[in-house]
TIRO-414115 format. One record per residue: x, y, z of N, C-alpha, C, O, CB in turn. Coordinates in Angstrom, 3 decimals. Glycine has a CB too. Example, Ala and Ser with C-alpha at 12.3 -4.5 7.8 and 13.67 -1.06 7.14 Angstrom:
<rs>
+----------+----------+----------+----------+----------+----------+----------+----------+----------+----------+----------+----------+----------+----------+----------+
|      n.X |      n.Y |      n.Z |     ca.X |     ca.Y |     ca.Z |      c.X |      c.Y |      c.Z |      o.X |      o.Y |      o.Z |     cb.X |     cb.Y |     cb.Z |
+----------+----------+----------+----------+----------+----------+----------+----------+----------+----------+----------+----------+----------+----------+----------+
|   13.190 |   -5.690 |    7.800 |   12.300 |   -4.500 |    7.800 |   13.200 |   -3.300 |    7.800 |   14.236 |   -3.319 |    8.465 |   11.308 |   -4.473 |    9.046 |
|   12.850 |   -2.250 |    7.080 |   13.670 |   -1.060 |    7.140 |   12.900 |    0.030 |    7.870 |   13.409 |    1.138 |    8.039 |   14.084 |   -0.598 |    5.725 |
+----------+----------+----------+----------+----------+----------+----------+----------+----------+----------+----------+----------+----------+----------+----------+
</rs>
This chain:
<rs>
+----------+----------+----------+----------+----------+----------+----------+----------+----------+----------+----------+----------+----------+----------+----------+
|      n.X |      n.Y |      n.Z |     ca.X |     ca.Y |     ca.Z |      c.X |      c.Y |      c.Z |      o.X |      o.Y |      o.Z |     cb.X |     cb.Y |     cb.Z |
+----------+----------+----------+----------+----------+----------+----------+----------+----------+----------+----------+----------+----------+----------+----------+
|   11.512 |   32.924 |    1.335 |   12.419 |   31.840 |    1.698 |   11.606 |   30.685 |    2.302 |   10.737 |   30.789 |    3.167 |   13.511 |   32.341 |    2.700 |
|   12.072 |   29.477 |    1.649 |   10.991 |   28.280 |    2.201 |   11.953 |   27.974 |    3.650 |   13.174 |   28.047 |    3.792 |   10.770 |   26.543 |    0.868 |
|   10.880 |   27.611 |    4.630 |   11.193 |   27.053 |    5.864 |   11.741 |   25.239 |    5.664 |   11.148 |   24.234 |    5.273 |    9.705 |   27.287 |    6.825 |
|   13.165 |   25.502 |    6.160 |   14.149 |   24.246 |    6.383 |   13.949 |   23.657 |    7.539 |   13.727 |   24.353 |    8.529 |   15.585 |   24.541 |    6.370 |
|   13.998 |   22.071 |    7.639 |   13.427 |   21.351 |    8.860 |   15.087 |   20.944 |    8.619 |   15.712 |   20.702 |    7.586 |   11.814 |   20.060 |    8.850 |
|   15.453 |   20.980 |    9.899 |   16.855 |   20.016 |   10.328 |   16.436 |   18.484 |   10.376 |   15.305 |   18.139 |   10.720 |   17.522 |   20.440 |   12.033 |
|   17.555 |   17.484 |    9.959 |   17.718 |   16.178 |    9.922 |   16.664 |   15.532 |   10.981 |   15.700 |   14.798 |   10.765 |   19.200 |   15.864 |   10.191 |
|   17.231 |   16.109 |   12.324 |   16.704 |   15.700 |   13.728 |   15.300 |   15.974 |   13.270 |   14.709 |   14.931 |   12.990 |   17.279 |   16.610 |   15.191 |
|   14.427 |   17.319 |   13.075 |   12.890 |   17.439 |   13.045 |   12.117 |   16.687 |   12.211 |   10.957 |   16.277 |   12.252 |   12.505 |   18.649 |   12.752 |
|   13.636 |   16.543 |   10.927 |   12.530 |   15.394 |   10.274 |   12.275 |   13.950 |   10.835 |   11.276 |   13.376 |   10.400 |   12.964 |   15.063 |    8.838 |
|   13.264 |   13.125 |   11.988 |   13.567 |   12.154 |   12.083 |   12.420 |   12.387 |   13.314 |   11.722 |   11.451 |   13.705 |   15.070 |   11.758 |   12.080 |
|   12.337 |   13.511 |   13.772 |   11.369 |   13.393 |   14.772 |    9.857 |   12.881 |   14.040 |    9.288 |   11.807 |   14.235 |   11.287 |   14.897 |   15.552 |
|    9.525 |   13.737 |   13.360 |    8.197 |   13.733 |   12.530 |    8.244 |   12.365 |   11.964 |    7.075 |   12.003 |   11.822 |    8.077 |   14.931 |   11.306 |
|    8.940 |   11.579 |   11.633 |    8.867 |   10.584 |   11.135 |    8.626 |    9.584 |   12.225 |    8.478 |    8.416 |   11.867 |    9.878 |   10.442 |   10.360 |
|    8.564 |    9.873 |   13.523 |    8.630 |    8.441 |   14.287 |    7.155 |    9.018 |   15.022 |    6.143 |    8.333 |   15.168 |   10.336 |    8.000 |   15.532 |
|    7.318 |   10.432 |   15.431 |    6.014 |   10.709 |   15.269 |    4.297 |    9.933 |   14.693 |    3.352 |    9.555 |   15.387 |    6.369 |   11.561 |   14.619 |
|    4.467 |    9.936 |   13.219 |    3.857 |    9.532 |   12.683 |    4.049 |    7.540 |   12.151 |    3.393 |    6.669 |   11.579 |    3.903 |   10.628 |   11.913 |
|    5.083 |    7.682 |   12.669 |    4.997 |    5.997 |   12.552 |    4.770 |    5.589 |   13.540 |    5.083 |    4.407 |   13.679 |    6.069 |    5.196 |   12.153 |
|    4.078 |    6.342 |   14.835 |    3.802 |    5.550 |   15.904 |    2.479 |    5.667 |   16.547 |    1.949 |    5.401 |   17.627 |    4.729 |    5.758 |   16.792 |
|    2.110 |    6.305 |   15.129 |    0.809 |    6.716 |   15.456 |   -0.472 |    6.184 |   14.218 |   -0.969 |    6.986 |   13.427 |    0.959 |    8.420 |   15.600 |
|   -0.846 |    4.702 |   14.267 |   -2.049 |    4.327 |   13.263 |   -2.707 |    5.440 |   12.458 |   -2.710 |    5.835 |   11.292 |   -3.202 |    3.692 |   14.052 |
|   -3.178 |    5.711 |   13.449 |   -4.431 |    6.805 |   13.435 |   -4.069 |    8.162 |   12.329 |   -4.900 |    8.676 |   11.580 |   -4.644 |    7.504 |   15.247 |
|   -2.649 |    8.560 |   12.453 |   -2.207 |    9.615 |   11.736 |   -1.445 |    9.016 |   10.386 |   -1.222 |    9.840 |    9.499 |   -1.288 |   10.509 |   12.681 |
|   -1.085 |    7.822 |   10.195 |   -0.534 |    7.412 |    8.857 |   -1.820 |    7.134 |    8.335 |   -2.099 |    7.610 |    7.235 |    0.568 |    6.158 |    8.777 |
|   -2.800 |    6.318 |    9.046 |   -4.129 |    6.363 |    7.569 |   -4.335 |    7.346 |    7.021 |   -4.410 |    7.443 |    5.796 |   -5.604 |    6.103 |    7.783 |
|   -4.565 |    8.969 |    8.434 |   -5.042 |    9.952 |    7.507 |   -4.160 |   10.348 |    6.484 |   -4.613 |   10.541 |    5.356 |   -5.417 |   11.057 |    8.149 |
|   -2.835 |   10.512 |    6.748 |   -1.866 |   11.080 |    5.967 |   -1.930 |    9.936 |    4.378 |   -1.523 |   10.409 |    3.317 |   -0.234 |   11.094 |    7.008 |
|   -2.269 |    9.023 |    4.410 |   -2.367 |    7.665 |    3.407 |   -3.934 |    8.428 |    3.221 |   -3.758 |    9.396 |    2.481 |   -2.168 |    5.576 |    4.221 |
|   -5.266 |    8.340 |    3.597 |   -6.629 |    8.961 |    3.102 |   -6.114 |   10.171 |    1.985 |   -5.998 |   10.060 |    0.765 |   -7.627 |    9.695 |    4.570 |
|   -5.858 |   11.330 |    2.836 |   -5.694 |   12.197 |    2.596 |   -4.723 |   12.319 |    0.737 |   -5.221 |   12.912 |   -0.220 |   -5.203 |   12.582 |    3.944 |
|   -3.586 |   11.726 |    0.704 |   -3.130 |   11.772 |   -0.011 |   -3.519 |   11.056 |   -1.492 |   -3.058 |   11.381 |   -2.586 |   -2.321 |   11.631 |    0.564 |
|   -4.557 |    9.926 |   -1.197 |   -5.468 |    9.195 |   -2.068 |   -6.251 |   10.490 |   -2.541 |   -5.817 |   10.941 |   -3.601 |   -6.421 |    7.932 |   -1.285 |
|   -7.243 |   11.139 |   -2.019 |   -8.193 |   12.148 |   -1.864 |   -7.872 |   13.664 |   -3.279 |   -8.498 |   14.356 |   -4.081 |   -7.937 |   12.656 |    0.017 |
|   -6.013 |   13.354 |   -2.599 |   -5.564 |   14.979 |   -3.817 |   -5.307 |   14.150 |   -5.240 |   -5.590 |   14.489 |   -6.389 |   -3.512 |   16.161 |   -3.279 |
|   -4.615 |   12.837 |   -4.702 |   -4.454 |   12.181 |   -6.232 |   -5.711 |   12.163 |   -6.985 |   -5.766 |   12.664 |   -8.108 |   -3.953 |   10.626 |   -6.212 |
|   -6.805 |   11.568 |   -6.383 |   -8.221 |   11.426 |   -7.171 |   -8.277 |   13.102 |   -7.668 |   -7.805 |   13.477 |   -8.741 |   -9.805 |   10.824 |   -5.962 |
|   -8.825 |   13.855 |   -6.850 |   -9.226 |   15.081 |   -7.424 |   -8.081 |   15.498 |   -8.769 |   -8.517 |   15.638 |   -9.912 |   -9.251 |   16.248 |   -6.107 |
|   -6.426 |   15.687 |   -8.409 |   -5.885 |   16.151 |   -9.671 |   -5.611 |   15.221 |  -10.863 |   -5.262 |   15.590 |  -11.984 |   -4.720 |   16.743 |   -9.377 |
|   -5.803 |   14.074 |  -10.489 |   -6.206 |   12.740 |  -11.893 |   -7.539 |   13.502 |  -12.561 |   -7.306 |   14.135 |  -13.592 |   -6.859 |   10.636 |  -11.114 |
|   -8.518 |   13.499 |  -12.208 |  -10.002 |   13.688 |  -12.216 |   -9.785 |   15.201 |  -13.189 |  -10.345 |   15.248 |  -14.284 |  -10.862 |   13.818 |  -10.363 |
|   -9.256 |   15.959 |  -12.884 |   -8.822 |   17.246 |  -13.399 |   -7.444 |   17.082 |  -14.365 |   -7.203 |   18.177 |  -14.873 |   -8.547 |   18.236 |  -12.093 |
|   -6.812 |   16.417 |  -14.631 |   -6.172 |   16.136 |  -16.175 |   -6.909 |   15.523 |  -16.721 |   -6.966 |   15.836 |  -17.910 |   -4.947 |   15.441 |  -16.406 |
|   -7.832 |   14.413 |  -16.316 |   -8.832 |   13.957 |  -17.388 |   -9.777 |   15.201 |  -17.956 |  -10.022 |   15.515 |  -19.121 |   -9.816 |   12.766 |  -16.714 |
|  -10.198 |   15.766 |  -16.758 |  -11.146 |   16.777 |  -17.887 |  -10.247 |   17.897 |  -18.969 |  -10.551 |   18.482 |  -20.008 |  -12.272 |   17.935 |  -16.796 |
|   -9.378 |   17.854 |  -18.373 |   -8.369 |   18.727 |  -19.512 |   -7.440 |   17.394 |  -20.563 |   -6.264 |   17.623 |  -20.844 |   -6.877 |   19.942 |  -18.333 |
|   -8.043 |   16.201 |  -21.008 |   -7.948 |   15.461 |  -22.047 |   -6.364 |   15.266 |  -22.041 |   -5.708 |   15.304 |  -23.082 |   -8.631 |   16.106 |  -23.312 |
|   -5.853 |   15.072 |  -20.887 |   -4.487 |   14.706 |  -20.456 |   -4.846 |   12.801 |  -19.761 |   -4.529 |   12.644 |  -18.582 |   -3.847 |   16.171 |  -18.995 |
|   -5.276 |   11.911 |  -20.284 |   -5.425 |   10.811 |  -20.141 |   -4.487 |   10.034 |  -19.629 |   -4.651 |    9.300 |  -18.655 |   -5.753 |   10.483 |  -21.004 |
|   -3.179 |   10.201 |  -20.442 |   -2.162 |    9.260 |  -19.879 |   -1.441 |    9.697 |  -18.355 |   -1.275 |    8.922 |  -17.414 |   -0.995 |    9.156 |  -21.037 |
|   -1.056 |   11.196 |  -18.394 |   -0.756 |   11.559 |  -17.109 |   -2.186 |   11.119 |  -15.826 |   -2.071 |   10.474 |  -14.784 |   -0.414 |   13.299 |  -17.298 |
|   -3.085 |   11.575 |  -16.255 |   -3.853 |   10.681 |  -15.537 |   -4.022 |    9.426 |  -14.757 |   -4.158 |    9.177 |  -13.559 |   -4.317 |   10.573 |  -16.024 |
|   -3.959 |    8.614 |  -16.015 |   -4.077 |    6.941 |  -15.755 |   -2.946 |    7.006 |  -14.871 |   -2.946 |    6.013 |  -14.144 |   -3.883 |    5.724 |  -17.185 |
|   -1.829 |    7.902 |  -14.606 |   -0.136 |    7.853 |  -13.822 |   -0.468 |    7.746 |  -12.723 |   -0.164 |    6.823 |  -11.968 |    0.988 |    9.120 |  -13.856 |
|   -1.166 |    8.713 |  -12.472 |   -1.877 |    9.076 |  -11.143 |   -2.773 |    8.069 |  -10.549 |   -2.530 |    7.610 |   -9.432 |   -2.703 |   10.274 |  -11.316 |
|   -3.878 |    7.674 |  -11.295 |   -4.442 |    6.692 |  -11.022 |   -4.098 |    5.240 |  -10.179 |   -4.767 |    4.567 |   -9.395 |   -4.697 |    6.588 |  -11.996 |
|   -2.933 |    5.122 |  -10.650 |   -1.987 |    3.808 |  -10.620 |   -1.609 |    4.110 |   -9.481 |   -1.799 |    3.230 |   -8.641 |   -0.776 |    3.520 |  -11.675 |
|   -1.047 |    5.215 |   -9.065 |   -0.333 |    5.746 |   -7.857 |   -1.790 |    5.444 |   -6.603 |   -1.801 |    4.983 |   -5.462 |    0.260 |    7.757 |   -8.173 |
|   -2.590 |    5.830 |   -7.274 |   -3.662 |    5.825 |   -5.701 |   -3.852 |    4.342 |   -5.673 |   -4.365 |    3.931 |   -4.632 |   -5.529 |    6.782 |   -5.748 |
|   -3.578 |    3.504 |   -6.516 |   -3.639 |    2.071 |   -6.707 |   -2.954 |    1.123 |   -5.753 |   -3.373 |    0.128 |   -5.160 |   -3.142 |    1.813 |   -7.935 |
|   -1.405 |    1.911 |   -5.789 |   -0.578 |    1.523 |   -4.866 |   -0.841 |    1.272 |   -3.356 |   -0.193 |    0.614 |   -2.542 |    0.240 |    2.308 |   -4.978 |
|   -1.989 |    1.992 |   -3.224 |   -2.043 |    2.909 |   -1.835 |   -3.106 |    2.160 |   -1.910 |   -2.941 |    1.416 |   -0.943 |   -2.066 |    4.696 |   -1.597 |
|   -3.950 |    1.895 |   -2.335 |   -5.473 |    1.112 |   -1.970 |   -5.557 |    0.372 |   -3.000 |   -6.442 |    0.811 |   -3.735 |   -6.919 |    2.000 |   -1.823 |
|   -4.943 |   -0.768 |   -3.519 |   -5.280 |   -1.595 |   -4.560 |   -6.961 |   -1.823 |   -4.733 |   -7.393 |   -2.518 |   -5.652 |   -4.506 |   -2.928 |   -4.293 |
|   -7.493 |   -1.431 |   -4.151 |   -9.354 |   -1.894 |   -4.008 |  -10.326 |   -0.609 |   -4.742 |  -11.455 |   -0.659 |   -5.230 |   -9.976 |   -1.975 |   -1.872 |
|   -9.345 |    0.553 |   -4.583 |   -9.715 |    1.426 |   -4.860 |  -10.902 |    1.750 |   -6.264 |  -10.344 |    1.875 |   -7.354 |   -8.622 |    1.859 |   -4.792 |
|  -12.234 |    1.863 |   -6.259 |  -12.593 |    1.301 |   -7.056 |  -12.881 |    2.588 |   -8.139 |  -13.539 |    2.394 |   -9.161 |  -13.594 |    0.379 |   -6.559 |
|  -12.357 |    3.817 |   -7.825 |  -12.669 |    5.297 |   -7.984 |  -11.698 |    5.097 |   -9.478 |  -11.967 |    5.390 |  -10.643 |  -12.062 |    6.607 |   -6.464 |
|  -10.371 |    4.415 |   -8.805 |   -9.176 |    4.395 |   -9.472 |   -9.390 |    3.488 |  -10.394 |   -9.474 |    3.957 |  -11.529 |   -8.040 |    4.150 |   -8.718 |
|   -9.525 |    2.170 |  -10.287 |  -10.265 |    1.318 |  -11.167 |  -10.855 |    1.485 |  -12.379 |  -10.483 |    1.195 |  -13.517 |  -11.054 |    0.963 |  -10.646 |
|  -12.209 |    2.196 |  -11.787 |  -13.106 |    2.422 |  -13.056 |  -12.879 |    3.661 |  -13.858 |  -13.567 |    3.923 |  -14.844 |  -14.550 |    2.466 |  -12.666 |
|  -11.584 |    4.680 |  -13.285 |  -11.005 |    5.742 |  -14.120 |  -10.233 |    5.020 |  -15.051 |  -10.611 |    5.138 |  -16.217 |  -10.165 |    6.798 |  -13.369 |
|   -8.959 |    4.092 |  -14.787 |   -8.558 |    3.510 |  -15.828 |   -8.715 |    2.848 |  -16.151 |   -7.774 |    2.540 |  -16.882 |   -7.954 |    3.368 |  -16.036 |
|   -9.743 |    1.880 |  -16.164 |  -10.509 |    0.911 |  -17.064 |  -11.343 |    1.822 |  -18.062 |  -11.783 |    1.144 |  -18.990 |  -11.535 |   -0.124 |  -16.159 |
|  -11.616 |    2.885 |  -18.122 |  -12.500 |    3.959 |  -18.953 |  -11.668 |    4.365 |  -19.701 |  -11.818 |    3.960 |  -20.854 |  -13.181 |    5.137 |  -18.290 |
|  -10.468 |    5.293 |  -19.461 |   -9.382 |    5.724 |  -20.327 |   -8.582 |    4.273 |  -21.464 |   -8.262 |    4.283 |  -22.653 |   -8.179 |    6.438 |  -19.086 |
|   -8.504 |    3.197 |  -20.413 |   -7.930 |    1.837 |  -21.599 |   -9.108 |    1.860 |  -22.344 |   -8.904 |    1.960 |  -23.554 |   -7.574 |   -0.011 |  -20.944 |
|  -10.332 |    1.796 |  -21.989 |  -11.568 |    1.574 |  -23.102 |  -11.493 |    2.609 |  -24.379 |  -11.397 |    2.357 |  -25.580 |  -13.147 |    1.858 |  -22.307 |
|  -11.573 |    3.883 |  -23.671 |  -11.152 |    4.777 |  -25.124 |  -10.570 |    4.804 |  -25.565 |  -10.865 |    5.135 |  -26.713 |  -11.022 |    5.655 |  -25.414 |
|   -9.369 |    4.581 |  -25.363 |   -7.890 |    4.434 |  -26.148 |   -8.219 |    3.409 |  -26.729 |   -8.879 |    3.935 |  -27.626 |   -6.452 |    4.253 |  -25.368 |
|   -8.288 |    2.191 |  -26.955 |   -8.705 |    1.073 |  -27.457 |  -10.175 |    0.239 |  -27.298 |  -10.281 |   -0.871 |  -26.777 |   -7.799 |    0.419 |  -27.072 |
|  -11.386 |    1.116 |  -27.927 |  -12.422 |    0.361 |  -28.233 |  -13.079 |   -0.668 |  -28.483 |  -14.275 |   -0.956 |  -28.441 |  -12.581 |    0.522 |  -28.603 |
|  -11.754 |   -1.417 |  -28.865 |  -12.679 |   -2.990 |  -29.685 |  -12.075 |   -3.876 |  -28.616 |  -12.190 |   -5.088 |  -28.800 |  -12.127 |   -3.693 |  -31.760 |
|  -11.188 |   -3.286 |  -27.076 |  -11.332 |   -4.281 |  -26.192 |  -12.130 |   -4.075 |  -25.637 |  -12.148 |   -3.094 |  -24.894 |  -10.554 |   -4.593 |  -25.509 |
|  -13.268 |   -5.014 |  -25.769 |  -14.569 |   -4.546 |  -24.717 |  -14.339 |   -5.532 |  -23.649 |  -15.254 |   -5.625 |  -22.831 |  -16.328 |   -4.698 |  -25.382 |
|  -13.518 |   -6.136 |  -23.514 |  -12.810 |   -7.190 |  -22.201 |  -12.600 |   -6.269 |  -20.849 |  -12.937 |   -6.476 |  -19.683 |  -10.985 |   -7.890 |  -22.696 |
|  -11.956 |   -5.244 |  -21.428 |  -12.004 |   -4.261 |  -20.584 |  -13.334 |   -3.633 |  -19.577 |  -13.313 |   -3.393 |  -18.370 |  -11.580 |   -3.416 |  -21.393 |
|  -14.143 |   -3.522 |  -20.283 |  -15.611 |   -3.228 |  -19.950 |  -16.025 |   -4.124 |  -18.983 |  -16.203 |   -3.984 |  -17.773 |  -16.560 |   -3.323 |  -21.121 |
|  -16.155 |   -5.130 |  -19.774 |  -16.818 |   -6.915 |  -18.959 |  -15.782 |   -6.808 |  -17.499 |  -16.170 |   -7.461 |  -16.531 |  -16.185 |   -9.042 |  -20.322 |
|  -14.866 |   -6.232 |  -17.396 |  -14.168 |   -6.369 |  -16.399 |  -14.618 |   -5.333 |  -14.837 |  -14.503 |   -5.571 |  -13.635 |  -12.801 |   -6.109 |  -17.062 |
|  -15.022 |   -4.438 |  -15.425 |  -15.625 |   -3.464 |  -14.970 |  -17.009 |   -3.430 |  -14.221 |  -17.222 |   -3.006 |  -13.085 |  -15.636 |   -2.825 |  -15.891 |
|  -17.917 |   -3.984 |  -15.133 |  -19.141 |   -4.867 |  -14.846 |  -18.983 |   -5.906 |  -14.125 |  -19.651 |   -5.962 |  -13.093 |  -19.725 |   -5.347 |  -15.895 |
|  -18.026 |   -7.066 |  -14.465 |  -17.916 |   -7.984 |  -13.138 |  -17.980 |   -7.421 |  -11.921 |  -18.688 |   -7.820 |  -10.997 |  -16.732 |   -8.683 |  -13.045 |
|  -17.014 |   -6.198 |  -11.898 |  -16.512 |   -6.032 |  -10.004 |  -17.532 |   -4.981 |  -10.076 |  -16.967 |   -3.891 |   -9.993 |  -14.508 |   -5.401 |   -9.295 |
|  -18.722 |   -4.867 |  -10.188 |  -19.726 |   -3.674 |  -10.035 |  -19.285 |   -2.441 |   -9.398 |  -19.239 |   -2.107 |   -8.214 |  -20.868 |   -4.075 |   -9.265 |
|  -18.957 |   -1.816 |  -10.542 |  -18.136 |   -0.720 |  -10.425 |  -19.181 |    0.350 |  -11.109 |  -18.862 |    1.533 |  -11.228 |  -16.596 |   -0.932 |  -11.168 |
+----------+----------+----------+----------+----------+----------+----------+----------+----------+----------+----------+----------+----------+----------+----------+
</rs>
C-alpha cells in the first residue's frame, strides 16, 4: 500500500520548500540530473523522439542548458542531414 499525504502535509511541504532557495534549486538540480540521465538512456536504446521530449523538458528548467542543447541539436541533425544549419548552430555556442 503506497503511503497517502493528507491535503494539510502536502500544503505544508509546499511552503516548506517555497521558503526555502536553497531547497527548490536542489529539488530544480536534481530533477534536471534524472531527466539528463533517462533522455541519455532512450537515446542509447534509439528512442530519439521520446528523448528530444525530455530534453525540452530540462530546457524548461535551464534554458542554457547546454547538455540539453547539444542532445537535440544532434538528434535534429540525424533526422535531417542536409540541415547542416543545425550544426553551425552548435559550433557557434561552443558546445
Amino acid at each position: 500500500k503506497k503511503p497517502t499525504l493528507s491535503t494539510t502535509e502536502i500544503n505544508a511541504l509546499y511552503n516548506q520548500i517555497s521558503e526555502n532557495e536553497d531547497l527548490k534549486y536542489r529539488i530544480i538540480y536534481d530533477a534536471i540530473e534524472t531527466y539528463l540521465l533517462y533522455a541519455n538512456e532512450l537515446t542509447l536504446n534509439s528512442k530519439y523522439s521520446e528523448a528530444k521530449e525530455i530534453y525540452l523538458k530540462v530546457l524548461n528548467y535551464d534554458s542554457s542548458n547546454k547538455e540539453a542543447i547539444k542532445r537535440i541539436t544532434l538528434i535534429d541533425f540525424n533526422e535531417n542531414k542536409k540541415d547542416f544549419s543545425l550544426i553551425l548552430i552548435v559550433l557557434h555556442i561552443g558546445i
